[in-house]
C-alpha positions as CSV (number, residue, x, y, z in Angstrom):
1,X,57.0,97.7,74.1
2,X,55.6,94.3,72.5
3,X,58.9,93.1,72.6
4,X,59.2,93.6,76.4
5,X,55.9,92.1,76.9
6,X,56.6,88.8,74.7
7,X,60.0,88.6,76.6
8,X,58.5,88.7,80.4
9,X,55.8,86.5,79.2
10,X,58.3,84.3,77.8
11,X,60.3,84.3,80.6
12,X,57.4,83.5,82.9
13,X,56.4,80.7,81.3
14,X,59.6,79.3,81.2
15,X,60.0,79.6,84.8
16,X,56.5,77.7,85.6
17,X,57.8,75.0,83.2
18,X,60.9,75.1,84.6
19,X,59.4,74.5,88.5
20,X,57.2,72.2,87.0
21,X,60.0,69.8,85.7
22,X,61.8,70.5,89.2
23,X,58.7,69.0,91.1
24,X,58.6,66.1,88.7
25,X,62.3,65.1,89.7
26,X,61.6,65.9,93.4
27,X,58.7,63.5,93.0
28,X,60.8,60.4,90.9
29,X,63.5,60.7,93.5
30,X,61.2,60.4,96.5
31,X,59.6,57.4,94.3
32,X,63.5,55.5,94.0
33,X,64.1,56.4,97.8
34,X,60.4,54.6,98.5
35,X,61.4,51.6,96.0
36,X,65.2,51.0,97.4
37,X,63.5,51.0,101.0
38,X,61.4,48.3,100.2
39,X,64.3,46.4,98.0
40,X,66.1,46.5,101.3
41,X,64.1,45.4,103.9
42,X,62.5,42.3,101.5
43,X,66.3,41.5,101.1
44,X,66.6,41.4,104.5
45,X,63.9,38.9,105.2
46,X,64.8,36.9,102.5
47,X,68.7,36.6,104.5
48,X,67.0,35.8,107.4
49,X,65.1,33.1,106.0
50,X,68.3,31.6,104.4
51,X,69.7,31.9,107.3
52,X,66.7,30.0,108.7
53,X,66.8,27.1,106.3
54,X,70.5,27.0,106.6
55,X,69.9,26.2,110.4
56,X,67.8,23.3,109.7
57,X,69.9,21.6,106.9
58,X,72.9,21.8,109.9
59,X,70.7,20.4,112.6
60,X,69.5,17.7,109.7
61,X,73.3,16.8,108.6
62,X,74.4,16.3,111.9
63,X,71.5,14.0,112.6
64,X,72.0,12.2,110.0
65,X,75.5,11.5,110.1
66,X,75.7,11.0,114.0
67,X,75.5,7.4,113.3
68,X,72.5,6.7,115.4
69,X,70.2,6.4,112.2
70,X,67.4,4.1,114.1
71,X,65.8,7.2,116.0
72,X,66.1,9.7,113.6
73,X,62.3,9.9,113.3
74,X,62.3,10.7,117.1
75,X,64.9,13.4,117.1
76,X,63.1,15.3,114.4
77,X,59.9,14.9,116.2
78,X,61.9,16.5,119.2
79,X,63.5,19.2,117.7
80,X,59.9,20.5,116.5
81,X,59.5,21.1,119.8
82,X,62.4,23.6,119.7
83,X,63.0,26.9,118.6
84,X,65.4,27.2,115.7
85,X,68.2,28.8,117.5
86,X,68.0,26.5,120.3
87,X,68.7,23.2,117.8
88,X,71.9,25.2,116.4
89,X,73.8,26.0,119.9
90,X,72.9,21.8,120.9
């Protein structure tokens, strides 16, 4: 009868142990899912922003190498004025 008693006891507590553990993994996962979320989206502003910069070293190169050196200060002032996309389709 002690026997039976040590085994369900055992038992038991094995099983709270064991749902315990299972929440602990359930709540690391969630914790990765969270993290890889947020890996993502700052990855995707950092592409944008490369992207960005990318624009304006193109709009700067061809500037530069149109030949028309003497109002370069001019045509930077003007393309201030203008979005980003606009100065790539020009």
């Amino acid at each position: 009868m002690a026997f039976t008693a040590l085994m369900v006891a055992l038992i038991t507590v094995v099983s709270i142990l064991a749902g315990a553990y299972k929440r602990h993994l359930a709540y690391r996962e969630r914790k990765l899912e969270i993290m890889v979320g947020q890996t993502a989206e700052k990855a995707a502003q950092y592409a944008a922003h490369s992207a960005q910069l990318e624009n304006r070293v193109r709009v700067l190169e061809r500037i530069i190498t149109d030949g028309r050196s003497s109002d370069i200060a001019m045509q930077i002032e003007a393309l201030r004025d203008i979005e980003p996309t606009e100065a790539t389709t020009q």
